[in-house]
N, C-alpha and C positions, 0 to 999 in steps of 0.2 A: 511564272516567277512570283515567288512571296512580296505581299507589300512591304516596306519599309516605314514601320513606322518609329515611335518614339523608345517605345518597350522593347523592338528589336535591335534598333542602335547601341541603347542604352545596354541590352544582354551582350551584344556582340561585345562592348568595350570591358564590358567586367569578364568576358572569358577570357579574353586578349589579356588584362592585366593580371589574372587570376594565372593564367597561364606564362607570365613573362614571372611573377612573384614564385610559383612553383620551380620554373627553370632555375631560379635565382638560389632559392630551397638548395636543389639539386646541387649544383656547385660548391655553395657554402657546406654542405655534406660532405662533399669528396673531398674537399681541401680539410675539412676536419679531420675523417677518417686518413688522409695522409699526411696529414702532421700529427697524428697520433700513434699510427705506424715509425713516424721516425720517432718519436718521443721514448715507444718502447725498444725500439731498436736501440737507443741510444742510452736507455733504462740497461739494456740489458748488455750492451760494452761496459759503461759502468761495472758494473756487477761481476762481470768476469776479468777488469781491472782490477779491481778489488782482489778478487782472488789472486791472482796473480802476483800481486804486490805485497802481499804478508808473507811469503815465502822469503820475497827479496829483502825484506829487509834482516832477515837472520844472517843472509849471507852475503855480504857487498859484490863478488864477483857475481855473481846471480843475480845482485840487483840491477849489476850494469848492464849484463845480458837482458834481462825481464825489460831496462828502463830502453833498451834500444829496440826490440820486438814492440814494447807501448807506443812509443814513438813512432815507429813505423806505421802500426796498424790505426794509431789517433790521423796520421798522414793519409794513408788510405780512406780511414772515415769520412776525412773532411773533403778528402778529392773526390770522391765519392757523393757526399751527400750535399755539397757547394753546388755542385751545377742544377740537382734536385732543387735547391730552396731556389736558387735564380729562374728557372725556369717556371717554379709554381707561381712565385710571385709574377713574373712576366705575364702568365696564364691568367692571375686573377686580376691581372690591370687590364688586358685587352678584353679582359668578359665584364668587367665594370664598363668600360667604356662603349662597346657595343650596347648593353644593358641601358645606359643612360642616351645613347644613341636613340636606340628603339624606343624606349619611353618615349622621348622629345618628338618624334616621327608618329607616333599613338598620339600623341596629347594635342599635333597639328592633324592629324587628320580629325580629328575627334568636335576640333574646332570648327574646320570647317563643315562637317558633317553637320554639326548642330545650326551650322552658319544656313547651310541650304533645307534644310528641316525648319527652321526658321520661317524663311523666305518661301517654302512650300505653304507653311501655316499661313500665311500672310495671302498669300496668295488664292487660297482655301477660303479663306474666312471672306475677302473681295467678292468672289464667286458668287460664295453662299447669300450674301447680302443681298447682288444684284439679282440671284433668283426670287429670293422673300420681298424684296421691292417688285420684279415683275407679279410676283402673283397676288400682291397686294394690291396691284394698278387694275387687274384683269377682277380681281374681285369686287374693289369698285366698280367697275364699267361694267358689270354682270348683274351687280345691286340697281345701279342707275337705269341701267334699260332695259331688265325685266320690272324692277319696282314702277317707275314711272305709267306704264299701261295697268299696271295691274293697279294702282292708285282710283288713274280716270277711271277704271272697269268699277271698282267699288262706289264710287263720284255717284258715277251714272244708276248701278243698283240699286242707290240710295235716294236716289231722284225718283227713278222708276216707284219704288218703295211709297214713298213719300206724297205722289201724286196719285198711287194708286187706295191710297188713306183716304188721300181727301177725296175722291170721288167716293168710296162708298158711302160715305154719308155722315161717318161720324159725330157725332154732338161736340163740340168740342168742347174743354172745360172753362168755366172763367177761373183766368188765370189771376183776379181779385181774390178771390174766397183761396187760392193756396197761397197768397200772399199775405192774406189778410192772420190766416192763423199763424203764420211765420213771425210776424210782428213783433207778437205778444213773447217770444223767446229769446228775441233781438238782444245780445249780449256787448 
């Protein structure tokens, strides 16, 4: 199983919203494309009203015929195309509403996601500390009791060193005559 980190959360939420914004897309298309369909439908009653009506008005019997056939068919239209507009509307209220649902349900999960990525960090970082504090203790105590011998070891070398001078014989030097020229440059 993949870790969970900040960059994976963080992706997963933008595809989630990337994909709730596309779905949204999506709908907002179809409702166009279907109220564009009625628009031309209704474009094109028009237009064969029209026709229809310039005949009638040459002739009144004809128009009352013509004006009872428009009547009718504007009747049909609207019985027709009423239950379409209430029904899309219906349709874009409960996909808004689930839409904003979803969001609100994203935006808590999202919360507490960060809430426990958080508390993981936190948690991490405690850890990390009290390891870099253990190995800081162990490095002391590693300094202190290999240095310590190796100290007195050098001590003694230097004793050893030092007694092994003075027996050969050395002259040693008066330490006047290097004081003495030091004097004269005494600042």
């Amino acid at each position: 199983m993949p870790k969970l980190d900040n960059q994976t959360i963080e992706l997963a939420l933008i595809a989630v919203t990337a994909f709730a914004l596309l779905l949204q897309a999506i709908v907002l298309l179809a409702m166009y494309l279907a109220l564009r369909k009625a628009i031309t439908s209704l474009g094109e009653e028009v237009a064969d009203l029209r026709t229809s009506l310039t005949p009638m008005v040459e002739n009144s019997r004809e128009l009352v015929d013509h004006t009872r056939v428009l009547v009718d068919n504007t009747r049909h239209l609207f019985a027709r195309l009423a239950p379409k507009a209430e029904a899309t509307a219906g349709d874009v209220a409960r996909i808004a509403r689930g839409l904003r649902e979803q969001t609100e349900e994203v935006g808590f999960a999202a919360k507490d996601i960060l809430e426990r990525a958080r508390r993981q960090t936190d948690r991490l970082d405690a850890m990390t500390t009290d390891a870099l504090d253990a190995v800081d203790r162990a490095g002391n105590f590693v300094a202190e009791t290999v240095g310590r011998p190796v100290r007195q070891f050098a001590g003694l070398l230097a004793a050893a060193k030092a007694i092994v001078e003075s027996l050969r014989g050395s002259a040693p030097k008066p330490r006047q005559a290097l004081y003495s020229r030091d004097q004269d440059r005494f600042v």
